[in-house]
C-alpha angles and dihedrals in degrees: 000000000000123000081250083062099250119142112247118211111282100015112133115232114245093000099283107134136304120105125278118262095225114101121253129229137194081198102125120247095238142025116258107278140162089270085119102058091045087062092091085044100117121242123251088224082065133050103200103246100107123140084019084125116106082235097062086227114123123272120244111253093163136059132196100241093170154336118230124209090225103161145346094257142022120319103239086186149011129201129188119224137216135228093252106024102290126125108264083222100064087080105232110171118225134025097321084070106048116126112227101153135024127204118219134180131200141194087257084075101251138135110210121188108207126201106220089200097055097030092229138115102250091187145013131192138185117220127187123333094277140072118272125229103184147036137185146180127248118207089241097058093267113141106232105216126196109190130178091246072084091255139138108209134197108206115182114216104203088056094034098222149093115281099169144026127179129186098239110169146004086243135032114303109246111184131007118195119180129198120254095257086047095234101112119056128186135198130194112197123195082239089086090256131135106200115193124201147191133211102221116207096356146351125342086246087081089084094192093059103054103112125191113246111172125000100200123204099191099126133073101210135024123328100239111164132019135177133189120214109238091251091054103236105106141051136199121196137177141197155200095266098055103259117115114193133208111217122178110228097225097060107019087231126142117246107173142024123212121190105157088114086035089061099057101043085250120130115220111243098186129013127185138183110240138173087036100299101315091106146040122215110210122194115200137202089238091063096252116134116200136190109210123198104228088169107082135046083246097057114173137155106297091190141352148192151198123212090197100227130205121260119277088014132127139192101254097171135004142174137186131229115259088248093056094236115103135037143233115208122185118187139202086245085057099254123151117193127170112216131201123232092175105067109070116052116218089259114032132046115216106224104238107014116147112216101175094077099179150006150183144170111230096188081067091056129072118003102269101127098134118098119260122351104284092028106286143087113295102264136177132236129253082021102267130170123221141138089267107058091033088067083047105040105106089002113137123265089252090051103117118239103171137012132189139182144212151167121211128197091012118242106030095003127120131290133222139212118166114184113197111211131210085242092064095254121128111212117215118204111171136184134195105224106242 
């Protein structure tokens, strides 16, 4: 389908097989470059002291300041949110990237804005008549909404409504990612469907001048992840089935496969450009974090890890760092751990590095130990079924549902993580950089 709306010749209608229209290349997504060697570089969300304890466990880098009663139901997202207006995940150093507010959506069809100073929901809006699975960041401020009416909404947040609606999918929307210049926004849809999307004559915030520009067919299950690269010309998706997909903007070709989840029978559940560009970091519901090389023709895993999780657990949520280098893993038994993808190089492991960097229960913080946020299984509205609501029907209130991550005041500023529940709640752990 063209952005006009037209069918193209092998494009399946609604998302349900076939094979995209779009050709398909071997051509790698990114010159040769030294991605590789900055692998062993350490993260700023990490120090490097950790297993310095006389225990060997991890230290603490980070401490629970707050919950926040954020909805009625499970958070399906969480977005960080600038001081003027910008992602917090883009990784902008400096002011311009502090993270004062998140944005966060649930399955009880509301859109909070949290203050992350005060530790209190400043707004709440409810948008549409179904639950909502995303939420993005303009780079005006604008909060960017997939819900499963199948609709991508602009909701401005100085006036508190509603300013756009488009029509996005055929299916709920399930993830939104936007380019750093915000110029470029794209949506995943559990109908199997990439849309990309332009913001024609300024920000996406600008809800009415977001134009289509490709709808992508490419995968065989639900979209469940997406990334845009900080120039705004490539794309990395991934969904239900394992494979994750490059894609260039431009063309709406796909430059690059990649089957390592798909492999080991594992979805990704985040995915994130890293190392400029010249690798892909891939979070998987088996627990397993991999740092892919998008670089070369070879490609290859440059570094992995395993976040060991507990029997009968899955990864519900994840994030990753702005660096690229860490991860943020959520899990259905409640468990956050922040993982390291910097301390171990492609071909040499470092005897006695610690790569779980840390870990908490979150069922063994606050005090939210019902099920669901008013005292019952997390549901959805209007009574659909998808893949989504099925891993958090029945789940417990602490069961993590969504997880996002930020840095404020740059080098030797504070870091975020913010961990959405099933009970509505949205958990704050914070760190001063030392």
């Amino acid at each position: 389908k063209t952005a006009s709306g037209d069918v193209t010749t092998g494009a399946r209608p609604g998302g349900q097989g076939g094979q995209s229209s779009q050709r398909r290349t071997n051509s790698p997504a990114r010159p040769s470059s030294s991605g590789r060697s900055s692998v062993a570089s350490l993260s700023a969300w990490w120090t490097g002291d950790a297993g310095q304890q006389p225990s060997g466990k991890p230290s603490e880098p980070f401490r629970h300041i707050g919950d926040v009663r954020a909805h009625r139901d499970a958070v399906t997202d969480i977005c960080m949110l600038g001081e003027k207006g910008q992602s917090a995940a883009d990784g902008v150093s400096g002011a311009a990237a502090q993270p004062v507010a998140a944005f966060s959506v649930s399955l009880d069809g509301s859109l909070s804005v949290i203050d992350l100073g005060e530790r209190a929901v400043t707004r709440r809006l409810a948008v549409g008549k179904l639950s909502l699975g995303s939420c993005g960041v303009a780079r005006d401020g604008s909060a960017l909404v997939g819900s499963w009416d199948n609709s991508l909404y602009t909701c401005s947040i100085d006036y508190g409504r509603v300013v756009h609606r488009a029509q996005a999918h055929e299916d709920a929307v399930s993830c939104i990612a936007t380019s750093a210049s915000g110029r470029v926004v794209a949506t995943g849809s559990w109908d199997s469907s990439l849309k990309l999307w332009a913001a024609r004559g300024g920000a996406a915030g600008a809800g009415k001048a977001l134009q289509p520009t490709h709808y992508l067919f490419d995968h065989e299950s639900e979209v469940t992840c997406v990334d845009v690269d900080r120039a705004g010309t490539l794309v990395v998706s991934g969904s239900a089935s394992g494979l994750v997909l490059v894609h260039n903007v431009s063309s709406g070709e796909i430059v690059r496969r990649l089957d390592e989840c798909l492999g080991r029978g594992a979805s990704p559940v985040a995915v994130r450009w890293a190392h400029n560009e010249t690798a892909v970091v891939v979070c998987g519901s088996d627990g397993q974090t991999d740092m892919l090389d998008v670089a070369t023709a070879r490609g290859g895993v440059l570094c992995s890890v395993d976040s060991h999780l507990p029997r009968s657990s899955t990864v519900s949520a994840a994030a990753i760092t702005p660096d690229g280098l860490c991860a943020v893993t959520g899990t259905t038994c409640g468990r956050v751990t922040l993982s390291s993808l910097s301390l171990l190089r492609s071909d040499t492991k470092a005897s006695g590095a610690v790569k779980v960097l840390w870990q908490v229960d979150a069922s063994s913080v606050g005090a939210d130990s019902s099920t669901g946020g008013e005292g019952h299984p997390a549901r959805a509205q209007g009574g659909l079924e998808s893949p989504i609501s099925s891993a958090l029907q029945g789940q417990p209130a602490h069961a993590i549902s969504a997880i996002s991550c930020g840095a404020a005041g740059g080098a030797g500023g504070v870091r975020y993580i913010m961990a959405g529940t099933c009970g509505g709640l949205v958990r704050i752990f914070s760190s001063a950089l030392r």
